[in-house]
C-alpha positions as CSV (number, residue, x, y, z in Angstrom):
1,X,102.0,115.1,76.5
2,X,104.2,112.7,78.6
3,X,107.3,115.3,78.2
4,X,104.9,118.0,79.3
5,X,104.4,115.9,82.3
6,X,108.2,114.5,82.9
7,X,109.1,118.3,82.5
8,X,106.5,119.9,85.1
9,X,107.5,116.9,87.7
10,X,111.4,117.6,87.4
11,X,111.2,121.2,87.0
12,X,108.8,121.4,89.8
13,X,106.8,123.8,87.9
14,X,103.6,123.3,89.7
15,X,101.6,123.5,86.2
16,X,98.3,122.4,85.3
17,X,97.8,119.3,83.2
18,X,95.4,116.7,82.4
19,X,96.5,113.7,84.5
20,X,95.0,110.1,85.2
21,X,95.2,110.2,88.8
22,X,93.4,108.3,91.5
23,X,90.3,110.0,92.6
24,X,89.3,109.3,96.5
25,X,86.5,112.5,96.5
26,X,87.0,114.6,93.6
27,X,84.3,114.6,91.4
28,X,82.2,112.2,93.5
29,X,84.8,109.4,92.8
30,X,86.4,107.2,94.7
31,X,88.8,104.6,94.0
32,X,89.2,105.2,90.3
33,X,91.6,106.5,88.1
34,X,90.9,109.5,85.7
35,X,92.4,112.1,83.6
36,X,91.6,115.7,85.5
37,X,93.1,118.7,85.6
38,X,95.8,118.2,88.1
39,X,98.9,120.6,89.7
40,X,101.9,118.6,89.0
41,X,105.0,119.6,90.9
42,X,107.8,117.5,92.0
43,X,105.8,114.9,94.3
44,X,103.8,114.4,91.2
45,X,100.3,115.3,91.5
46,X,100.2,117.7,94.0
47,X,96.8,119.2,93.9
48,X,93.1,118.0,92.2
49,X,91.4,121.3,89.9
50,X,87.7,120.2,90.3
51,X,85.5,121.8,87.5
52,X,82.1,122.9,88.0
53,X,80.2,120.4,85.9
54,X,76.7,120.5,84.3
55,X,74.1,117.9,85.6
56,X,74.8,116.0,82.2
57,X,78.5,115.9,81.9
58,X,78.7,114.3,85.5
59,X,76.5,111.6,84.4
60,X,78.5,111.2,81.8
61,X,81.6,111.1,83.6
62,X,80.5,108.8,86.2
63,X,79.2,106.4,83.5
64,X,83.1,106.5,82.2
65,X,84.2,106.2,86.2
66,X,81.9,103.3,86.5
67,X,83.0,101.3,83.0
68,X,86.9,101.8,84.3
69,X,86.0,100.0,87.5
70,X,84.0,97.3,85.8
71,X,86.9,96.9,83.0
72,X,89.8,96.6,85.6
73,X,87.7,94.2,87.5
74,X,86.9,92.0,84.7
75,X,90.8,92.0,83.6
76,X,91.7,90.6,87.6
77,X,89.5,87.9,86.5
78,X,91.8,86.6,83.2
């Protein structure tokens, strides 16, 4: 998976891959980094695919968001 993404950055292919990336909007996120689909080109992420998702599967994924946030909160606290 990382030569997949090494090889779309330096070959600026512009291809779709899963990508933790910080979300400021997408998916109702903000501040948070997650694995989406992303465009990657030779910036790095250069675009955010947002899937449609069902009521249920954005719960879910805002749950996830939310436990991130908590966990890299708690770790600036050790």
């Amino acid at each position: 998976a990382a030569a997949a993404v090494i090889k779309a950055i330096l070959h600026d292919e512009k291809a779709v891959l899963p990508c933790s990336t910080l979300l400021d909007g997408p998916y109702g996120q903000h501040g948070v980094y997650a694995s989406v689909p992303a465009v990657l080109n030779r910036n790095g992420v250069a675009d955010i695919i947002e899937l449609k998702l069902t009521e249920a599967e954005q719960k879910e994924f805002d749950a996830s968001c939310q436990t991130m946030i908590e966990n890299f909160n708690l770790a600036l606290t050790l």
